[in-house]
C-alpha positions as CSV (number, residue, x, y, z in Angstrom):
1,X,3.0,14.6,-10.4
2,X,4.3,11.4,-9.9
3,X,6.4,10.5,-6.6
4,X,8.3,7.5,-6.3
5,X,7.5,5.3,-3.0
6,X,10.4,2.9,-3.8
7,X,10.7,1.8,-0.5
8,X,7.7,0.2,-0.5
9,X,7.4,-1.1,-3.9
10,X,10.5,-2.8,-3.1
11,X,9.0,-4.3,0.2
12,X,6.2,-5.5,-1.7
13,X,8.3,-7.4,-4.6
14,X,10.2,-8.9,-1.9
15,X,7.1,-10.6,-0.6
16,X,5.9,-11.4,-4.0
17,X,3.9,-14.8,-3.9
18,X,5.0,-15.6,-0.2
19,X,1.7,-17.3,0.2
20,X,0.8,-14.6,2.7
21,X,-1.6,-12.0,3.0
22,X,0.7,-8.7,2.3
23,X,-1.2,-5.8,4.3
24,X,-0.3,-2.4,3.7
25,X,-1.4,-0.6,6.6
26,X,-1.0,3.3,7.8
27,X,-2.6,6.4,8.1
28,X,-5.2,8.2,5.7
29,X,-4.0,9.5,2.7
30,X,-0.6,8.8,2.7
31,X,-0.7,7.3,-0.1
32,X,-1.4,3.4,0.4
33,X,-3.8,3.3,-2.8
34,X,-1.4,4.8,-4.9
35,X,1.3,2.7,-4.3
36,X,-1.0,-0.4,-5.2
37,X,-3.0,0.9,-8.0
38,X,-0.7,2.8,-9.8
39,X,2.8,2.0,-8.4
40,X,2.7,-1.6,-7.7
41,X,-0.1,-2.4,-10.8
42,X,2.2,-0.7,-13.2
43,X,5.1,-3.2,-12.0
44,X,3.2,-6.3,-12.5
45,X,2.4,-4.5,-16.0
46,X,6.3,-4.1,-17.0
47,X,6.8,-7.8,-15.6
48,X,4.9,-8.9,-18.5
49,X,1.7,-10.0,-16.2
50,X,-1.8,-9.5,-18.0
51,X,-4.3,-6.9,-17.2
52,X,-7.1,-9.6,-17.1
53,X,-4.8,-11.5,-14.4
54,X,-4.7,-7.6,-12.0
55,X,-8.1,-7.7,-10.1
56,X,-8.9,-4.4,-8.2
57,X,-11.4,-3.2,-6.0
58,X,-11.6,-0.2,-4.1
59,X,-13.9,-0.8,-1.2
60,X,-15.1,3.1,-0.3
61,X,-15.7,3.5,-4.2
62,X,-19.8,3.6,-4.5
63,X,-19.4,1.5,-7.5
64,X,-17.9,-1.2,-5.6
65,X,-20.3,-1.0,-2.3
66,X,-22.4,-4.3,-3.3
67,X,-18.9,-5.9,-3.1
68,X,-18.7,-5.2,0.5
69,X,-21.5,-8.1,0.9
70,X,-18.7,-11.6,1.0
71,X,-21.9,-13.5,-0.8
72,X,-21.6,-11.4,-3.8
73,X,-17.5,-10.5,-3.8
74,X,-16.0,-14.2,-3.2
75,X,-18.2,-15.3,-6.4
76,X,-17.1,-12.5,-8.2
77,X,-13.2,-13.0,-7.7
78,X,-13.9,-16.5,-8.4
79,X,-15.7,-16.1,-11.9
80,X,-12.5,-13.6,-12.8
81,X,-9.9,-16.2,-12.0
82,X,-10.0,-18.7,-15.3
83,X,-7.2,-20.1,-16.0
84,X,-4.6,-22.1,-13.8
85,X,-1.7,-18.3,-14.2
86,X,-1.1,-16.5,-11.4
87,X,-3.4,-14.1,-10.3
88,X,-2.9,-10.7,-8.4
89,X,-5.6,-9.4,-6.5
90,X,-5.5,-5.7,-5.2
91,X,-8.0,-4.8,-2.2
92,X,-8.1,-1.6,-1.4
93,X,-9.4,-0.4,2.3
94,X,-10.6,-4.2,2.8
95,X,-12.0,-3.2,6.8
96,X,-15.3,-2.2,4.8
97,X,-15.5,-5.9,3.5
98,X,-17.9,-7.8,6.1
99,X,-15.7,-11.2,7.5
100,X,-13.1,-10.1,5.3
101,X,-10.3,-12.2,7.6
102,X,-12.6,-15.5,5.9
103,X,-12.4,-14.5,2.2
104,X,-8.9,-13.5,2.3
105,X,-7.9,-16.7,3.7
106,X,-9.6,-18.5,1.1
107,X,-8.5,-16.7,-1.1
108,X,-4.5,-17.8,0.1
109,X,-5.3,-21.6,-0.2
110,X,-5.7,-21.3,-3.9
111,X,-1.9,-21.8,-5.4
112,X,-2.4,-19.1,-8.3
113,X,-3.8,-16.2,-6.3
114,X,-1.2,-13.4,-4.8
115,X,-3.0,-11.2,-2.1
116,X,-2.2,-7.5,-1.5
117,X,-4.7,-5.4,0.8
118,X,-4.7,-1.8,2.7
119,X,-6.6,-0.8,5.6
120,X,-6.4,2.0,8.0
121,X,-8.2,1.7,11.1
122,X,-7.2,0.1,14.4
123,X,-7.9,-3.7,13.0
124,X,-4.9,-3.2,10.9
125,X,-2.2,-2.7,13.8
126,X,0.9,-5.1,12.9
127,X,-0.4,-6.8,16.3
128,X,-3.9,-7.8,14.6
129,X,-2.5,-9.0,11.1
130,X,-1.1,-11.5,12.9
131,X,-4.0,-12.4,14.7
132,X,-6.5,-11.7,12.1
133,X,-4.9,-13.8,9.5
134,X,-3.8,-16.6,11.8
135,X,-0.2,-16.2,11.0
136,X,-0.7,-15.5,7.2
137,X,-0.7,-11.6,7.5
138,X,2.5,-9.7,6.4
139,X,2.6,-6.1,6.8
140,X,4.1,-2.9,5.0
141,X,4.0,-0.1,6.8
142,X,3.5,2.9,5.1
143,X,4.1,6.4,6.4
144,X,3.4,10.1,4.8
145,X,6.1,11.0,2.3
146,X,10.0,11.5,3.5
147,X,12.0,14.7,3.3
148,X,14.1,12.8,0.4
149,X,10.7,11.5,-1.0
150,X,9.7,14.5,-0.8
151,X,12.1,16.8,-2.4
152,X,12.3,14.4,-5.1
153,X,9.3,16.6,-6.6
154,X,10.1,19.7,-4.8
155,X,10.9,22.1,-7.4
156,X,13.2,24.4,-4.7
157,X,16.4,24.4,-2.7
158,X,16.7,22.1,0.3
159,X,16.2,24.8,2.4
160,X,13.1,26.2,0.9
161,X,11.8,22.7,0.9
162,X,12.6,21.9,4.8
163,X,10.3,25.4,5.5
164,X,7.7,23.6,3.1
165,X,7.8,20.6,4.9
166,X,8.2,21.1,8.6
167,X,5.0,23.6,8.0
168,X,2.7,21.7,5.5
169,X,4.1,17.8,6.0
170,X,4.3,14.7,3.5
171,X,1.0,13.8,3.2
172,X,1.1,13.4,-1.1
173,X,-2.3,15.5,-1.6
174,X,-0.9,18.5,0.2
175,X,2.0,18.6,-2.8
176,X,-1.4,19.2,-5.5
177,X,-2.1,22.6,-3.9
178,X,0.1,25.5,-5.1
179,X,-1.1,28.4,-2.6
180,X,-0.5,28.2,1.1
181,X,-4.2,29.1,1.9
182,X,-5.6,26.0,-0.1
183,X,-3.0,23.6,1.8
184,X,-3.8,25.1,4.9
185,X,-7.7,24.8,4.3
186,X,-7.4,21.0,3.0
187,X,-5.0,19.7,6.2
188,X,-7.7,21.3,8.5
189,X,-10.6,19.7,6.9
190,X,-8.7,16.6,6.8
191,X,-8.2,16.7,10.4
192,X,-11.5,17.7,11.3
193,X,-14.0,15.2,8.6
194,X,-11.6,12.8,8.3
195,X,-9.3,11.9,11.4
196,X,-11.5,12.9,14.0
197,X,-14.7,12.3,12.6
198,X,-13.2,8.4,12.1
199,X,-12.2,8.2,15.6
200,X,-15.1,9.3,17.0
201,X,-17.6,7.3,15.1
202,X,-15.3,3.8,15.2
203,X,-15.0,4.3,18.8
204,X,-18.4,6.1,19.7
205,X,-16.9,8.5,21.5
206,X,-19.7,10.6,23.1
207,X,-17.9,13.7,24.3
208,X,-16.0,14.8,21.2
209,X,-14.7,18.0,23.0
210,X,-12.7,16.1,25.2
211,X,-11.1,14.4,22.8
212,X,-10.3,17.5,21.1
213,X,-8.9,18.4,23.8
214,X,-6.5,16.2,24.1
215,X,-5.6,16.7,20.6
216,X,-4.9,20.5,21.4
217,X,-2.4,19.4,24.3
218,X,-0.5,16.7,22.4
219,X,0.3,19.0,19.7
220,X,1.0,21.9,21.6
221,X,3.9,19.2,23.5
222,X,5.6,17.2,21.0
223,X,8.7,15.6,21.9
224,X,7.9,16.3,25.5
225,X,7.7,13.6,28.3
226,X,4.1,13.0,29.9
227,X,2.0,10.4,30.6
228,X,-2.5,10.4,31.1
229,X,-2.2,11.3,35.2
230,X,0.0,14.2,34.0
231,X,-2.6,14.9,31.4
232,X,-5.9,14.6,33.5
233,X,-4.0,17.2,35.8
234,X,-3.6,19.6,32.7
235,X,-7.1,19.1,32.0
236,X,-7.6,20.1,35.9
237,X,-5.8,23.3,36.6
238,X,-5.8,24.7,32.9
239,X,-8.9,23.9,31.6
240,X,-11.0,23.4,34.4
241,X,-12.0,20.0,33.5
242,X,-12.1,16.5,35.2
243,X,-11.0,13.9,32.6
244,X,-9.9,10.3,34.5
245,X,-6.4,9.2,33.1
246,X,-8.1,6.1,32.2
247,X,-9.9,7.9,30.0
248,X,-7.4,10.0,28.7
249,X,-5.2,6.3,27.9
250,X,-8.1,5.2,25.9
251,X,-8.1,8.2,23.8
252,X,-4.3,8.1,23.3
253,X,-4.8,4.4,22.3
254,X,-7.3,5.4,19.7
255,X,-5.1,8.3,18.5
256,X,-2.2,6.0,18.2
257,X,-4.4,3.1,16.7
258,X,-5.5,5.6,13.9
259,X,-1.6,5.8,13.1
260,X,-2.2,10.2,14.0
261,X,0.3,9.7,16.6
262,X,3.1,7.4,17.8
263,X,5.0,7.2,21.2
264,X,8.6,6.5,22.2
265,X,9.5,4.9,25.5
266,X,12.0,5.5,27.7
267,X,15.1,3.4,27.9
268,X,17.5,2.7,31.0
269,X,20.1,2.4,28.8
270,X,23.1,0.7,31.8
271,X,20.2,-0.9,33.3
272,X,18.7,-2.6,30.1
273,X,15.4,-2.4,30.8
274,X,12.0,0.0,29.9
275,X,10.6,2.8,32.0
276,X,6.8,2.7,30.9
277,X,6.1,5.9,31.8
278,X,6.1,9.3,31.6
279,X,6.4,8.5,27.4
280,X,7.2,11.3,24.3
281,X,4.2,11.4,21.7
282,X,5.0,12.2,18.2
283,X,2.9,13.2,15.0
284,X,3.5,11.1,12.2
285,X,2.6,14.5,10.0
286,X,4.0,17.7,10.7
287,X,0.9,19.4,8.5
288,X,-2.1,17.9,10.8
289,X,-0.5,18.9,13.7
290,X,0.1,22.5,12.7
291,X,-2.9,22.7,11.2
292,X,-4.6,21.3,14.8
293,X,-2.9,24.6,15.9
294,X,-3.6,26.6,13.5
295,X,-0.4,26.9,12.6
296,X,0.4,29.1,15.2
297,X,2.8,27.3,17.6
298,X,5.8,26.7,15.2
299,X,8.7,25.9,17.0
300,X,11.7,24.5,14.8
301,X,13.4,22.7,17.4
302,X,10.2,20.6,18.3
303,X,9.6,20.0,14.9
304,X,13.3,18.8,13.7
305,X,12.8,16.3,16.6
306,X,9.7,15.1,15.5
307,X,10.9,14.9,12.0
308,X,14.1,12.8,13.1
309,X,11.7,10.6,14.8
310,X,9.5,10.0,12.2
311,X,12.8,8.9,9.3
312,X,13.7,6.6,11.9
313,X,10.4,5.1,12.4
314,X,10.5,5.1,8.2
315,X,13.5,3.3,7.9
316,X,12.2,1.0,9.9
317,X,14.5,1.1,13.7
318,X,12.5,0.8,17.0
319,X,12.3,3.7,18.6
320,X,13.0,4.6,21.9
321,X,14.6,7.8,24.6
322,X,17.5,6.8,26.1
323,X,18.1,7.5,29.5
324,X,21.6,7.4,31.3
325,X,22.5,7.5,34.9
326,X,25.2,9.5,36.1
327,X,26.4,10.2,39.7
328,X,28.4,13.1,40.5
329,X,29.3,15.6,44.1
330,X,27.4,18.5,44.3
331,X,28.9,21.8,46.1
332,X,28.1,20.6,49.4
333,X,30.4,17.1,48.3
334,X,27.3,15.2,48.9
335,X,26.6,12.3,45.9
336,X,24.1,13.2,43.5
337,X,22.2,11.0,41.3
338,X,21.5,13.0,37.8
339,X,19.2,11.3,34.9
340,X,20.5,12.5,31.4
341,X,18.6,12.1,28.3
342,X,19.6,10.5,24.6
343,X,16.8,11.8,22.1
344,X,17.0,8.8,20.3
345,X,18.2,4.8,21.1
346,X,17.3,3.3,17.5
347,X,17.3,-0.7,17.4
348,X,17.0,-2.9,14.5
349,X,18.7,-6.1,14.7
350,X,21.9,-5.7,15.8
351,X,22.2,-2.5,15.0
352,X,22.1,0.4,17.3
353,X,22.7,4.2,17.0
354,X,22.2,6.6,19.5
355,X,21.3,10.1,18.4
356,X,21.1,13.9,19.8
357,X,18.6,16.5,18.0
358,X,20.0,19.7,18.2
359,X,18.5,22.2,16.2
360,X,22.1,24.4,17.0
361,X,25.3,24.4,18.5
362,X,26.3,28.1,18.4
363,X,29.5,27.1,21.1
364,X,31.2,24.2,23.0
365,X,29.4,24.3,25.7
366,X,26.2,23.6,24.1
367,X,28.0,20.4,22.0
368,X,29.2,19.1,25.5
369,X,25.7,19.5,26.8
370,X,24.9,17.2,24.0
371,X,27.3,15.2,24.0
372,X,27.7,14.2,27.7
373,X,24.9,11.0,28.0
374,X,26.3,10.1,25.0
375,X,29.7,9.3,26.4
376,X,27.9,7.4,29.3
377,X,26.4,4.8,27.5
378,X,28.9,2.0,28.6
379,X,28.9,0.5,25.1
380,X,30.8,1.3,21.7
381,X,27.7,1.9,19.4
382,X,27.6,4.7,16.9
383,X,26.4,8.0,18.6
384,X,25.6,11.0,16.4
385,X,24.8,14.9,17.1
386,X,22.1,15.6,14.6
387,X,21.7,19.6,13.9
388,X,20.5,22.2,11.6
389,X,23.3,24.2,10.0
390,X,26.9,21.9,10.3
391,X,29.5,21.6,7.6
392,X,30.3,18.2,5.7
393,X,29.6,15.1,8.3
394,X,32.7,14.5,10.6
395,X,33.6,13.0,13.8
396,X,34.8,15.1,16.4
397,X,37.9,13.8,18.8
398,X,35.2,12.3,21.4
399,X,34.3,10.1,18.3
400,X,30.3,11.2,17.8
401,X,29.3,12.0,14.4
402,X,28.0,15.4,13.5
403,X,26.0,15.8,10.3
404,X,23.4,18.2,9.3
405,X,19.5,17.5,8.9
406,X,19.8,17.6,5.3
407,X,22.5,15.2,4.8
408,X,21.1,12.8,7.0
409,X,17.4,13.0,5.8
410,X,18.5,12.8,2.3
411,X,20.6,10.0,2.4
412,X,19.2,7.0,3.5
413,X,22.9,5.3,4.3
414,X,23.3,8.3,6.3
415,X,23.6,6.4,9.7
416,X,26.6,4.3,8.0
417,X,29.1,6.9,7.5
């Protein structure tokens, strides 16, 4: 089964012999070695480029472990390059190569070679390829497989496929597994021997309990405001445990580093400025988290959120929670200040949207509910009431677009209606 990451292929054509390093960075297994092996090879392939002019190694492939060594790979890639043609050369999960910054910067200076690497651990944050690289790092950032991506294999209805997807995820190796019970046994084992096994050995974590902890109360509280003091005093009066909030940052900062998680800021939208804390954490997979919890705490209306969040973060917007002042009288007629929440303040350029997640809006009173920070903004950007069940998109007389999940998450020129 064959799914097409065209967004990505296209980012990587576009930076076709840039003279830059292109890094494709983000989380394990979703998919970065299949969109360089197979989707990305098989371009250069159609383009007419020869199979002798491909080179690709797999660094966590036995075969290939002497390569790791830079004394033995850089004479290798040299002895394959023999001819004055452009060369492509295809590194995959390069953080196992020793002083790999050095080879693939010589590697750069030579006019005929094209460079294209993954890595998933914390060295390959967008912050560190351009520090690594010296300013000759360019990164493609790859997430799990959207909604649209992935109902483009789905053999059912929309609907059935949103149930599929909100409970399993889009990591591609989950959509090889036909019976509930094997998907549910291979995102657990994948959590457990994979993601926190990596964490804990990269960062030498010595108490992995508390760490799994953590892991518990992040996934139980997607989408909800919080910050590590608010944590450590979780840890203190429901499990009994004394965790500092320093300590409790650095595991979130490992968590986030290992791409599991991501985090949206709050956003003084009048004032124009960022309130750094408390902070929403999001999962960039659905599955892993569910299958943290066993797949027990399965609440839609979390879960729309955190899918919203993560299609914005795919379509590449900065991400942030809005947050709008509003002062009003109370009964008494005294002035009271009240902070309202946007879900959503999504930046790319000059581009800005702001957007509500509601899962329903069974009356008017809920849509105003909704609806009211939006009007308070103070500028004329686009604002949109995201829901489950709505007819055909349409503004409403306030003029804020409602439009179902569906027809936003499978259109990707959804926000430009």
């Amino acid at each position: 089964m064959e799914v097409k990451r065209d967004r990505y292929l296209k980012l990587l054509i576009a930076k076709r012999h840039n003279g830059l390093i292109k890094v494709i960075t983000g989380m394990r297994r979703c998919g970065k070695s299949y969109l360089l092996f197979e989707l990305f090879k098989q371009y250069l392939l159609s383009e007419g480029i020869e199979e002798s002019h491909i080179i690709e190694i797999a660094f966590d492939a036995f075969e290939n472990k002497g390569f790791r060594d830079p004394e033995v790979l850089y004479p290798h890639l040299k002895k394959q390059i023999k001819d004055e043609g452009m060369y492509y050369v295809l590194l995959d999960e390069v953080q196992l190569l020793e002083e790999f910054e050095s080879i693939l910067n010589s590697l750069i200076r030579m006019k005929n070679v094209d460079v294209y690497v993954t890595g998933s651990n914390a060295r390959f944050l967008s912050k560190d390829v351009i520090t690594e690289f010296r300013g000759r790092g360019d990164e493609v950032h790859m997430y799990p497989l959207s909604f649209a991506e992935f109902m483009s294999v789905y053999p059912g209805t929309k609907r059935d496929g949103w149930d599929e997807y909100m409970l399993y995820g889009g990591l591609p190796s989950v959509l090889s597994f036909t019976e509930a019970d094997q998907k549910i046994a291979f995102l657990k084992s994948l959590f457990e021997e994979t993601y926190i096994s990596d964490i804990v050995g990269r960062h030498d974590i010595r108490n992995q309990a508390e760490l799994e902890e953590l892991l518990n109360i992040l996934s139980s509280a997607i989408g909800s405001l919080t910050n590590p003091e608010k944590l450590s005093a979780t840890f203190r009066s429901v499990k009994k445990k004394k965790i500092s909030s320093a300590t409790i940052k650095k595991y979130i900062d490992y968590l986030c580093d290992s791409f599991l998680i991501d985090k949206a800021i709050r956003y003084d939208v009048k004032g124009k400025k960022y309130i750094d804390t408390p902070v929403k954490y999001y999962f960039t997979d659905l599955g892993l988290r569910n299958a943290r919890l066993n797949f027990r705490q399965l609440e839609e209306t979390h879960s729309m959120e955190n899918i919203l969040f993560n299609e914005l973060k795919i379509r590449g917007f900065n991400v942030d929670v809005g947050l709008v002042t509003q002062y009003e009288k109370n009964e008494k007629g005294n002035c009271v200040r009240k902070q309202l929440e946007i879900d959503f303040v999504c930046n790319k350029g000059s581009k800005r949207y702001y957007i509500q997640s509601a899962y329903g809006m069974p009356n008017q009173e809920k849509l105003e509910q909704e609806q009211r920070p939006l009007m308070l903004t103070g500028d004329f950007f686009k604002r949109m009431i995201i829901t489950k069940d709505t007819p055909a998109p349409h503004y409403n007389e306030e003029g804020v677009l409602i439009m179902n999940i569906y027809d936003f998450l499978l259109d990707e020129n959804s926000l430009e209606k």
